[in-house]
C-alpha positions, 0 to 999 in steps of 0.5 A, spaced: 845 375 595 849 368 596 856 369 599 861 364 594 867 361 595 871 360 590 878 355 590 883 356 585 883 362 581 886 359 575 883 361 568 876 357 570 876 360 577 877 367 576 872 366 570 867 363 576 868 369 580 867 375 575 860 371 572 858 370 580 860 378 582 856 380 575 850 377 579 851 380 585 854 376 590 860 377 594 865 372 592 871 371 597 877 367 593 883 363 595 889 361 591 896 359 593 900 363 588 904 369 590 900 374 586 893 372 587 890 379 587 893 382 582 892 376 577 885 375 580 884 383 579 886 383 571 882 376 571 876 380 573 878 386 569 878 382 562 871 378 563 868 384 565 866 388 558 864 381 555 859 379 561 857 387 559 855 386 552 851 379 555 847 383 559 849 379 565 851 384 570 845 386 574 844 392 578 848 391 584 853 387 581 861 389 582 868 386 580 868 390 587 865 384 589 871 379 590 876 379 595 882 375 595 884 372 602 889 368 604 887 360 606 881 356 604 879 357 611 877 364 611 875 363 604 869 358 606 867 361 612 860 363 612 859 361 605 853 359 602 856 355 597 862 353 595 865 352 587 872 348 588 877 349 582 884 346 584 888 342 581 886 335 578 889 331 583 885 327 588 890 327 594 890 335 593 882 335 593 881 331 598 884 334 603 881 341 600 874 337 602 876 334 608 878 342 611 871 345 608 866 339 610 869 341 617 868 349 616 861 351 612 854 349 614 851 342 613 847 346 607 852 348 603 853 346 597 861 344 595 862 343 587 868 341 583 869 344 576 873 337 575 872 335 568 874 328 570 874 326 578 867 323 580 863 326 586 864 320 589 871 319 589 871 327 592 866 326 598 869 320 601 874 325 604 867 329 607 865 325 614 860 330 616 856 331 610 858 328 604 850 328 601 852 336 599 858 334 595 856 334 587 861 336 580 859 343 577 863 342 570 864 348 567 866 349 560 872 355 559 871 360 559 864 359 565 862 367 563 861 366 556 859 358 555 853 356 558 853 350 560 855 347 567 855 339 568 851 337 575 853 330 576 851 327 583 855 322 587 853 316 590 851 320 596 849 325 593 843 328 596 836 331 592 837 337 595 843 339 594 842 338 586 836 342 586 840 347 589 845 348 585 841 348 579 837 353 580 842 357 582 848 356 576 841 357 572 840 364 576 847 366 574 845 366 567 848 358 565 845 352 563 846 346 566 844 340 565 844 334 570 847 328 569 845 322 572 850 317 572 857 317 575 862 316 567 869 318 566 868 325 562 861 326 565 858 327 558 860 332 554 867 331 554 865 323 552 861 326 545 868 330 544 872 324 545 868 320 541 869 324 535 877 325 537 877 318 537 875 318 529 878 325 527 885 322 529 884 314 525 882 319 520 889 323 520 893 317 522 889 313 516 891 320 511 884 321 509 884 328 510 889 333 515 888 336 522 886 342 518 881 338 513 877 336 520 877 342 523 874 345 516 869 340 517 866 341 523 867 349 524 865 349 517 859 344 517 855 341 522 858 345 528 855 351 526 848 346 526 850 344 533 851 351 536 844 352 535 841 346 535 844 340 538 846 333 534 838 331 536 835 336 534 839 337 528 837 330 525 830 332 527 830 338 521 833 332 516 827 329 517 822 334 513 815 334 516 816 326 518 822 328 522 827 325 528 822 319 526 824 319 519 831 320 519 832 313 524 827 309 519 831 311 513 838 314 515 839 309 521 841 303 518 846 306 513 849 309 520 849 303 523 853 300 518 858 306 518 859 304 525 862 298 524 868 300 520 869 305 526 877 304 528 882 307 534 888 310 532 894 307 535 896 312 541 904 312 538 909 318 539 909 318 532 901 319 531 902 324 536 908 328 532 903 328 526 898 331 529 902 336 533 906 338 526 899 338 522 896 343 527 903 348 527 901 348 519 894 349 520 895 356 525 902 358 521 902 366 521 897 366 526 897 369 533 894 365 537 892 370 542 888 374 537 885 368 535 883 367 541 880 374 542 876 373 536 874 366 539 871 369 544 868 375 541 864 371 536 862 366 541 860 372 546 857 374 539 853 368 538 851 367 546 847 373 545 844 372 538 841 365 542 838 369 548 833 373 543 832 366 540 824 364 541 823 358 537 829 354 539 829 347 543 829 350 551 829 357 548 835 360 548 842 358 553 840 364 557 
């Protein structure tokens, strides 16, 4: 049992403190808000059937796990490993990394749930031991989507990655270590590539925001979930495979990406999409919608984990 300290109990943190418990590790959080410990409880509470149904609470896991205590000091004191989840401001995370650099053991790994802050902005403010610092990009809810960005900074030691990738591995996620510093990290740059086409597509009135999303949640995004974009394309191919698609499909492809175009940023683009979006979700509620998004998703993680002949094997 590894002794985690959690920064920031928003949705990712509080999320990050039940898969955490589920596995038997003792969890000491801090947030600044008054009602800490009664929103971090129902957090839990919430999270806790879903990490059942998945098979990921172990024997001695608890939401009896967690405390919630009143500074960052108290809450990183004799940890093994700290996962950081405040507010998206350098300024704020700077001095957050400059208290915990000067308090936790120089083996102790800091990660940063930030989905857009670089490891080497963060661990400029650490003078002790900047080699330990590295981002640990979940995607939300981190209990139900497995996977976690790795991302070291230019300090960033060997030892560090390697620890934090066995033990978000341990806990049921499936990280992937990225190996160069970019705005985004990876998975959020794949996503804006396709925001960007998605929003010339609306701008130019080729189809809808809800034509879009037909056409992903529809199509190809049920192929991804399973398989990723390469190994998809790698299927296409027949017997001949990935090798066939680039000879034959390729430089079609190439030619489509020449007429690839940006959306102008305007406030009427904005108001477009934001209108078309309300007509999309009109009559829904969006709570029970996100219910039944997370119910299929947990649905489908758990169809994955009994998967044998997947690239890497199930997520899990």
């Amino acid at each position: 049992m590894t002794r985690i300290a959690i920064i920031g109990t928003g949705v990712i943190g509080s999320s990050w403190a039940a898969l955490f418990a589920a596995h038997g590790h003792e969890v000491s959080t801090t947030d600044p808000r008054p009602d800490a410990t009664d929103h971090l409880r129902r957090a839990v509470e919430r999270c806790w059937p879903s990490l059942e149904r998945q098979r990921l609470v172990v024997d001695t896991g608890s939401p009896d796990l967690v405390t919630v205590v009143g500074s960052t000091a108290e809450a990183v004191d004799g940890a093994g490993f700290v996962q950081e989840n405040a507010p998206e401001r350098i300024d704020l995370k700077h001095d957050l990394y400059r208290e915990i650099d000067g308090i936790v053991g120089a083996d102790v790994v800091i990660a940063s749930s930030s989905s857009g802050l670089m490891a080497t902005e963060l661990q400029s403010a650490c003078k002790r031991h900047p080699e330990r610092v590295l981002i640990g990009h979940p995607f939300n809810p981190p209990h139900l989507v497995p996977l976690v960005e790795v991302v070291g900074g230019e300090a960033t030691s060997d030892a560090a990655i390697d620890a934090a990738m066995r033990l978000y591995t341990s806990i049921g996620k499936s990280p992937i270590h990225i190996r160069s510093e970019l705005p985004g990290h990876v998975t959020n740059r794949l996503q804006a590539a396709l925001w960007r086409e998605a929003y010339w597509l609306v701008e130019q009135g080729v189809v809808s925001v809800a034509e879009v999303d037909r056409a992903i949640s529809a199509g190809p995004g049920l192929r991804w979930a399973l398989l990723g974009p390469f190994a998809t394309q790698h299927l296409s191919g027949g017997e001949a495979g990935l090798a066939y698609v680039l000879e034959h499909l390729g430089p079609p492809m190439v030619e489509w990406w020449e007429t690839f175009r940006t959306a102008e940023w305007t406030p009427e683009l904005k108001a477009t999409l934001v209108a078309q979006m309300d007509d999309e979700l009109a009559g829904i509620d969006q709570s029970r919608m996100l219910d039944e998004r997370d119910r299929l998703l947990e649905q489908l993680v758990v169809a994955k984990s009994g998967a044998d002949h997947l690239p890497g094997g199930s997520d899990r």
